[in-house]
C-alpha positions in Angstrom: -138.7 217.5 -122.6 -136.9 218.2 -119.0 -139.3 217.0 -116.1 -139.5 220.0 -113.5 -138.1 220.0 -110.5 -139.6 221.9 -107.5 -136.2 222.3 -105.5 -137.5 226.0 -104.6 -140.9 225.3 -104.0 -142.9 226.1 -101.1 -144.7 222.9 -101.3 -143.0 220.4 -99.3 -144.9 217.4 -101.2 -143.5 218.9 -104.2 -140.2 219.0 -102.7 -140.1 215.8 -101.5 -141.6 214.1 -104.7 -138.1 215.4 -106.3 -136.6 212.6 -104.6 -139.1 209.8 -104.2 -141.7 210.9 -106.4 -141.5 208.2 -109.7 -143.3 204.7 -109.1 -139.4 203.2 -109.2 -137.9 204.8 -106.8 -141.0 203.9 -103.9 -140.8 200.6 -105.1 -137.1 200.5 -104.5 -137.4 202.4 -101.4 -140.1 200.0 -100.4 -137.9 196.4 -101.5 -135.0 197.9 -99.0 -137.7 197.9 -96.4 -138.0 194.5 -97.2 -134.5 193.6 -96.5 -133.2 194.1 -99.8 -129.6 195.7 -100.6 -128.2 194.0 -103.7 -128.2 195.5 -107.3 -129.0 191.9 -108.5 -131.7 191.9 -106.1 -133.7 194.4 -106.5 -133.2 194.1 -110.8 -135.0 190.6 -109.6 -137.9 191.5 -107.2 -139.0 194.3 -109.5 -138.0 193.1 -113.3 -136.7 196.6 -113.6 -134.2 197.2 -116.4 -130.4 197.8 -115.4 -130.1 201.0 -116.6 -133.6 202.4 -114.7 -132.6 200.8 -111.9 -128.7 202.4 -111.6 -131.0 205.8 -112.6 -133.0 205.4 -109.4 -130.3 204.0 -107.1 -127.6 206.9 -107.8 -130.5 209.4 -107.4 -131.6 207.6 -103.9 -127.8 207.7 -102.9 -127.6 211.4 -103.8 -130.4 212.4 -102.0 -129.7 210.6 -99.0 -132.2 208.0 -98.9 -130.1 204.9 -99.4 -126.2 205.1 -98.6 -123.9 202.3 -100.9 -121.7 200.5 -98.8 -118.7 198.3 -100.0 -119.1 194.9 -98.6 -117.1 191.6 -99.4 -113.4 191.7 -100.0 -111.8 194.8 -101.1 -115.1 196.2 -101.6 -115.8 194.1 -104.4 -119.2 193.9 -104.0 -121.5 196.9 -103.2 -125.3 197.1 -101.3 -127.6 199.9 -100.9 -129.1 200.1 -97.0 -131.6 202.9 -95.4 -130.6 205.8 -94.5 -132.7 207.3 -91.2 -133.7 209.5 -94.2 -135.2 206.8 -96.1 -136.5 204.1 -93.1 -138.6 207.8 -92.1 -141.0 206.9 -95.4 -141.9 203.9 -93.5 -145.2 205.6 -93.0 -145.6 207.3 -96.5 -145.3 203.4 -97.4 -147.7 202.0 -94.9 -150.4 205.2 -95.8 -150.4 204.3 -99.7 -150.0 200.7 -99.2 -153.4 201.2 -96.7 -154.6 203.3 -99.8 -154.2 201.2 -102.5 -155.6 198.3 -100.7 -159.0 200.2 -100.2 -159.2 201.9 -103.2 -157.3 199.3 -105.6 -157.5 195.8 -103.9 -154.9 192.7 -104.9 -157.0 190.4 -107.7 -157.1 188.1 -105.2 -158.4 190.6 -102.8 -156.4 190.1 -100.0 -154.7 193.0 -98.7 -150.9 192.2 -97.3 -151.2 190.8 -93.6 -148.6 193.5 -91.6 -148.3 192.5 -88.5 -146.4 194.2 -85.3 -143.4 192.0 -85.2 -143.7 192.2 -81.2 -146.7 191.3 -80.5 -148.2 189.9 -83.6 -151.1 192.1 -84.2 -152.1 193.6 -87.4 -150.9 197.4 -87.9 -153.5 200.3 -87.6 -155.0 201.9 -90.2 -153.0 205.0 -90.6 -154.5 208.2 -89.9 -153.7 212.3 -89.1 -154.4 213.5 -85.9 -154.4 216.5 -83.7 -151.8 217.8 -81.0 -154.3 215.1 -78.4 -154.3 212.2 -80.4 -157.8 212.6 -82.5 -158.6 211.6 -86.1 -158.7 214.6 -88.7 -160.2 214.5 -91.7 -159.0 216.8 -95.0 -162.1 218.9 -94.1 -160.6 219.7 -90.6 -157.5 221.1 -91.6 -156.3 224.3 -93.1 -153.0 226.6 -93.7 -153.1 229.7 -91.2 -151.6 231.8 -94.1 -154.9 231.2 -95.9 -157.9 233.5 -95.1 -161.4 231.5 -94.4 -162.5 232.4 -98.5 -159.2 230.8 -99.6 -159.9 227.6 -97.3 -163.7 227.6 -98.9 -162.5 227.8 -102.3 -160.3 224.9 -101.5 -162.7 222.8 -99.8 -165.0 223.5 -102.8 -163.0 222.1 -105.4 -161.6 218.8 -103.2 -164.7 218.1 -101.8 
């Protein structure tokens, strides 16, 4: 059976899950935020299979999230950098990686130690916050399209 693809939809997650949305393609996504760009590389940090892992790359490449670039003589060897496209997930990364170390923790329990590489300080929890700067919760939110009974019956079944 054909996955469905949400190209059309008015869900911008949705949309955006088309591209980056299997466990594979984050955690290549993520490993080229790491500094890696080679094929034998990546098939190494994440003991993906070949095949999975040219899937994933050529769908990366075609959405614009990693560019190939021909590197060594006569372009015989090929990596796969960021695109502005794909360093822009940098947050999507750091949210989930906050996520899954509250909600999921390392066996060790030990969370990875990010650090600003400027001044050497541990990131910030990340967080969503209005036009001045202020946390917002999921209960402080809502579409303006949706009238207040929509939002209720929304809030009622997340929360």
């Amino acid at each position: 059976m054909a996955r469905k693809r949400f190209d059309d939809s008015q869900c911008s997650v949705a949309r955006a899950l088309n591209e980056v949305g299997d466990w594979w393609s984050l955690l290549i996504v993520l490993q080229a935020m790491y500094g890696t760009r080679r094929f034998v590389d990546f098939q190494q940090e994440l003991g993906i299979a070949r095949n999975i892992l040219c899937d994933r790359l050529s769908r990366l490449v075609d959405n614009q999230v990693l560019r190939k670039v021909e590197v060594g003589e006569h372009g015989s060897r090929q990596e796969y950098r960021l695109t502005d496209k794909g360093r822009e997930l940098f947050p999507v990364v750091i949210a989930l990686r906050q996520w899954g170390d509250k909600w999921n923790p390392a066996p060790d329990g030990a969370p990875l130690n990010l650090r600003d590489r400027k001044t050497g300080r541990p990131i910030a929890p990340m967080s969503v916050e209005d036009a001045d700067g202020n946390p917002l919760t999921v209960r402080e939110v809502f579409l303006p399209e949706h009238t207040e009974s929509d939002t209720r019956k929304t809030d009622n079944k997340t929360g």
